[in-house]
KEGU-361250 format. One record per atom (N, C-alpha, C): residue number from 0; chain; y, x, z. Coordinates in Angstrom, 2 decimals. Layout:
<domis>
num,chaine,v,u,w
NUM,A,Y,X,Z $
...
</domis>
This chain:
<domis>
num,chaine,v,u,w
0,A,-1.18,0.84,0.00 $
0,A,0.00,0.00,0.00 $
0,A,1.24,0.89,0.00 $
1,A,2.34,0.19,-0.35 $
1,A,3.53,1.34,-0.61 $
1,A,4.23,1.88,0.69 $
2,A,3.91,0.25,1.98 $
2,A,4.44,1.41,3.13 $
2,A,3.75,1.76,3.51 $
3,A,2.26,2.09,3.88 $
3,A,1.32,2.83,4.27 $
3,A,2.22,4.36,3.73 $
4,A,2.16,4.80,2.02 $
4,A,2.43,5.68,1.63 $
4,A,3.61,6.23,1.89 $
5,A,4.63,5.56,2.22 $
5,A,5.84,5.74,2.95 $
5,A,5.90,6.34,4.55 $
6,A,4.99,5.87,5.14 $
6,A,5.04,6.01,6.27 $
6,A,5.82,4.93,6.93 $
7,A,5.55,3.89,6.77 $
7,A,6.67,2.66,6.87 $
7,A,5.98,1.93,7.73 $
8,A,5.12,1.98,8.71 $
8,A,4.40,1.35,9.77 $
8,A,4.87,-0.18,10.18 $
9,A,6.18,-0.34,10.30 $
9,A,7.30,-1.29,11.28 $
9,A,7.11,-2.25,9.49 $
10,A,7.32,-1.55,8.55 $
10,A,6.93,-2.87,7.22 $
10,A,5.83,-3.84,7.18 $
11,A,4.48,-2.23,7.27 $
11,A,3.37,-2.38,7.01 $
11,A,2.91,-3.46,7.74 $
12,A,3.44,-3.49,9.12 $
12,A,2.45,-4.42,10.09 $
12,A,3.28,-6.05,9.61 $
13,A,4.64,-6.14,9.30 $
13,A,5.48,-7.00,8.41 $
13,A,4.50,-7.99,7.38 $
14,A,4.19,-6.49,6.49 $
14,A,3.79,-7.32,5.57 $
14,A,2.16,-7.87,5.66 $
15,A,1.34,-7.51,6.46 $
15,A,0.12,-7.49,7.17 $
15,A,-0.06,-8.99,7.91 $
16,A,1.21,-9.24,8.39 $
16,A,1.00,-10.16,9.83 $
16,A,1.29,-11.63,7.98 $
17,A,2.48,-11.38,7.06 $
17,A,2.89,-12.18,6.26 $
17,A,1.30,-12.83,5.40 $
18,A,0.46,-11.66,4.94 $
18,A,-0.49,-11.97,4.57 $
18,A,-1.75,-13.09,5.51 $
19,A,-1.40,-12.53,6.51 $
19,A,-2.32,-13.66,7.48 $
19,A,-1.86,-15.03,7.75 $
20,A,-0.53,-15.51,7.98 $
20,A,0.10,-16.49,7.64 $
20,A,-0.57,-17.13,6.27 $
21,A,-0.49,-16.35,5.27 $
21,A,-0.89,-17.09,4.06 $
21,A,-2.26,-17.77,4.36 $
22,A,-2.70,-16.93,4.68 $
22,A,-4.73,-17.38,4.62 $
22,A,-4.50,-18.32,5.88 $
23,A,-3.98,-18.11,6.75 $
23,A,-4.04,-19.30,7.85 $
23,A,-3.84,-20.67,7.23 $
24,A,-2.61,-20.84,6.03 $
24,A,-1.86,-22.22,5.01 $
24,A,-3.22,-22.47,4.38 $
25,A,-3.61,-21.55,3.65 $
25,A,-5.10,-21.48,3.06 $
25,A,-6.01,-21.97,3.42 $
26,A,-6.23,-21.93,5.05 $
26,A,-7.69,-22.55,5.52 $
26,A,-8.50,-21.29,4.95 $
27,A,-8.50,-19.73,4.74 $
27,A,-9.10,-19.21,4.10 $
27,A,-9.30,-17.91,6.07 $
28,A,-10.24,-18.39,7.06 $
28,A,-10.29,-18.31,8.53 $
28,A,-10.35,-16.75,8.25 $
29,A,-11.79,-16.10,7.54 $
29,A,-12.05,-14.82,7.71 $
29,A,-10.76,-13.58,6.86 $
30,A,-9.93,-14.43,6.38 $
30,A,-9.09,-13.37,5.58 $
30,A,-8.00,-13.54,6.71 $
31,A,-7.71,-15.00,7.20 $
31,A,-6.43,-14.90,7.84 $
31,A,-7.05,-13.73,9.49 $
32,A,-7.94,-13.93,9.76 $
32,A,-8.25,-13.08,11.15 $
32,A,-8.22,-11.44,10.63 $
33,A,-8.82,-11.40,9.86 $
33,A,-8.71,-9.79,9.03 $
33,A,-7.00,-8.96,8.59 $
34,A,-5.87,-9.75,8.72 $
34,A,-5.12,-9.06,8.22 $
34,A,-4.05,-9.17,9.44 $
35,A,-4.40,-10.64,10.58 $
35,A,-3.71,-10.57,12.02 $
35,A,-4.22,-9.49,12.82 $
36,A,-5.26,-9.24,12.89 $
36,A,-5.90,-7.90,13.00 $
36,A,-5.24,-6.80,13.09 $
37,A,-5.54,-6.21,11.64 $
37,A,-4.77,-5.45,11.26 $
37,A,-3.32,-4.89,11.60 $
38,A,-2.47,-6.11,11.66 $
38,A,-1.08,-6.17,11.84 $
38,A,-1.29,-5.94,13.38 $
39,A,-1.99,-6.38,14.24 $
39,A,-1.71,-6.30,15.38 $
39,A,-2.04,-5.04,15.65 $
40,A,-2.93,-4.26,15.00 $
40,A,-3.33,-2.85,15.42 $
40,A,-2.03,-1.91,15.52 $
41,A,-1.57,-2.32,13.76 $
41,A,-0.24,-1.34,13.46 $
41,A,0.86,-1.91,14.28 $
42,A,1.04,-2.92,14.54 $
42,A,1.96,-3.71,15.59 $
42,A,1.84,-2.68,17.70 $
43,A,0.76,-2.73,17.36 $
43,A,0.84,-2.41,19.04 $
43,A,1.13,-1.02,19.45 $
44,A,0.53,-0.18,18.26 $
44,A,0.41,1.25,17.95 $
44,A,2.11,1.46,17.98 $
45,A,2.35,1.04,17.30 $
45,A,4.49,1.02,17.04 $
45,A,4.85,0.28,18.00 $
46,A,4.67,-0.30,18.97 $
46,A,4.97,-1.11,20.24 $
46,A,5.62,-2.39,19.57 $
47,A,5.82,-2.97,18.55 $
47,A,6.73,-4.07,18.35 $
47,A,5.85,-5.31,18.83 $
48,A,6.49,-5.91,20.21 $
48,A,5.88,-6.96,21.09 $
48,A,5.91,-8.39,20.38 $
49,A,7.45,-8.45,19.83 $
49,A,6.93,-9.84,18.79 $
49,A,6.43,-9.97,17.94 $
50,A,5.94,-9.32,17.29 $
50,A,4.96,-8.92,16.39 $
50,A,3.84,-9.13,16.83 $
51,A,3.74,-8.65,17.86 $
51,A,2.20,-8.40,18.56 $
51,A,1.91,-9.88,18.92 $
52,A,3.26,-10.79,19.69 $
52,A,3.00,-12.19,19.75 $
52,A,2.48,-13.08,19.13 $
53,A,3.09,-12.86,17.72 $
53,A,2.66,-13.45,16.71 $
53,A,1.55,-13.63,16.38 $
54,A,0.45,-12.04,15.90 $
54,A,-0.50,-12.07,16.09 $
54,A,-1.65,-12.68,16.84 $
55,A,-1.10,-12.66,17.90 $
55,A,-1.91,-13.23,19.02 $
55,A,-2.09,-14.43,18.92 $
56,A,-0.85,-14.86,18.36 $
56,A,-0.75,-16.35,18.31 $
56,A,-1.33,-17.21,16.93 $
57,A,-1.49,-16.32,15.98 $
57,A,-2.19,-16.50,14.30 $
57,A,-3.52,-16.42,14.88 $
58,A,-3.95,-15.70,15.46 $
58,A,-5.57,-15.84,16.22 $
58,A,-5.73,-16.97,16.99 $
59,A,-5.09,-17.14,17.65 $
59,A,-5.36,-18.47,18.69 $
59,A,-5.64,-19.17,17.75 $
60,A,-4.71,-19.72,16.34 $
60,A,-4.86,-20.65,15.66 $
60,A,-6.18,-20.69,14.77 $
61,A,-6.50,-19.44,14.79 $
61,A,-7.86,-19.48,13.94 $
61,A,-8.99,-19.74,14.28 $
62,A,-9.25,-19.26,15.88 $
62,A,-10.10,-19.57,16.55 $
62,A,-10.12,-21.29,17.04 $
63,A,-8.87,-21.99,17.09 $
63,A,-8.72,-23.13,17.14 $
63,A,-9.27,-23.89,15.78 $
64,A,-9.01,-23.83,14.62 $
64,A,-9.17,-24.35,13.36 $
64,A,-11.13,-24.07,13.83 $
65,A,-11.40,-23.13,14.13 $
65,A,-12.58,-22.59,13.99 $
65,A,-13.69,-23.45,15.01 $
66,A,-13.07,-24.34,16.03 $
66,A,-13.88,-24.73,16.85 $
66,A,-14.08,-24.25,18.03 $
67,A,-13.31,-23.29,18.36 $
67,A,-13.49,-22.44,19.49 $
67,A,-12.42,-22.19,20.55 $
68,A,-12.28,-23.12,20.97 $
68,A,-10.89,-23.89,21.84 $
68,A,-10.69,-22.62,23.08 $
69,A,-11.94,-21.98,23.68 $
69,A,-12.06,-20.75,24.71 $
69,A,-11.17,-19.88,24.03 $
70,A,-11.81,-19.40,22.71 $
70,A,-10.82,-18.05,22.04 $
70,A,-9.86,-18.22,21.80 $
71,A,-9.26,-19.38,21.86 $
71,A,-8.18,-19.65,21.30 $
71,A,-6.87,-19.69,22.49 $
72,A,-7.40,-20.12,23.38 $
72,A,-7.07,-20.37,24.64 $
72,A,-6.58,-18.81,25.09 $
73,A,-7.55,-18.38,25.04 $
73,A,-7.22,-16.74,24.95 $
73,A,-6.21,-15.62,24.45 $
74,A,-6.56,-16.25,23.33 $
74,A,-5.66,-15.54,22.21 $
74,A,-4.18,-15.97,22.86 $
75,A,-3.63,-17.15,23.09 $
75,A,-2.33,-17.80,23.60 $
75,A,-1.94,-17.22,24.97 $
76,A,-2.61,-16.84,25.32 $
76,A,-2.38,-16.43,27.04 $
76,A,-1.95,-15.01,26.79 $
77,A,-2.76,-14.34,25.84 $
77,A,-2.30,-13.33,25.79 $
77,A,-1.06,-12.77,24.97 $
78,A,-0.61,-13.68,24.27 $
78,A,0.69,-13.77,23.19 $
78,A,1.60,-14.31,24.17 $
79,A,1.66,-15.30,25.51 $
79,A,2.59,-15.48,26.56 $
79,A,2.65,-13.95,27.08 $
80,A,1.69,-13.54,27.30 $
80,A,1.76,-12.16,28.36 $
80,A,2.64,-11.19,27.75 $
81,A,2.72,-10.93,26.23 $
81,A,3.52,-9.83,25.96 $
81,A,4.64,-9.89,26.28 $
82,A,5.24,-8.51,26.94 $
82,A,6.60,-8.81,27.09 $
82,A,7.44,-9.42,25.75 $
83,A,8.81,-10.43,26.34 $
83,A,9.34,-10.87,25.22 $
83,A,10.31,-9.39,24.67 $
84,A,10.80,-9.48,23.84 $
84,A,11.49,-8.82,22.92 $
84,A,12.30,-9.39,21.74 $
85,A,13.37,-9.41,21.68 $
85,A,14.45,-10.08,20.76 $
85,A,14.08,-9.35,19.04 $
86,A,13.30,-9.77,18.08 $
86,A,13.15,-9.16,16.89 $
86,A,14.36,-8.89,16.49 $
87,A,14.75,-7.42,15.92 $
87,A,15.81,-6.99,15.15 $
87,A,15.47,-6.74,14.13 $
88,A,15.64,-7.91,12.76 $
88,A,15.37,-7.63,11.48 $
88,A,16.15,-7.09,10.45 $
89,A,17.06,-6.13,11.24 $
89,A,17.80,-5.39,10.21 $
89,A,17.69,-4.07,10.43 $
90,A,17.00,-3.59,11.47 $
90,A,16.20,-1.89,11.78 $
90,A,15.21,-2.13,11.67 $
91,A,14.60,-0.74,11.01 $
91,A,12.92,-0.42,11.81 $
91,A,13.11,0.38,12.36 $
92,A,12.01,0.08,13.66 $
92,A,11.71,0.59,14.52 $
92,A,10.96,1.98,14.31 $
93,A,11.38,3.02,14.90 $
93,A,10.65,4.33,14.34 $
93,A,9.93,4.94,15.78 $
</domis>
């Protein structure tokens, strides 16, 4: 990907978390969990907490769609727990 190759981490997890959104609209469960994933890895690694919320919170929903009201339950508790953080979408975070 071009920010991978950049070194653009604070994009990457951007455009990562955007792709899981899609597949979540989709109903498409195993792509949308595969790229919240992802984003949350590069998300936590770079500390960006709303980001990381998000994530947490695209999982809850999948595991919810999925039948699995425990994981989901989960997933939400732990997207309350992150500290909050005001997104600044006109820096990245380095």
């Amino acid at each position: 990907a071009l920010s991978r190759q950049h070194q653009q981490p604070y994009y990457q997890a951007n455009a990562l978390n955007l792709l899981a959104n899609v597949y979540l609209q989709q109903q498409r469960w195993d792509s949308a969990r595969h790229y919240a994933r992802a984003s949350l890895t590069v998300a936590a690694r770079q500390r960006i907490d709303w980001l990381m919320r998000i994530n947490l919170f695209y999982l809850g929903l999948e595991r919810q769609y999925q039948q699995q009201p425990d994981a989901a339950i989960t997933y939400f508790r732990r997207a309350l727990a992150q500290p909050y953080e005001q997104p600044n979408l006109t820096e990245q975070k380095d």
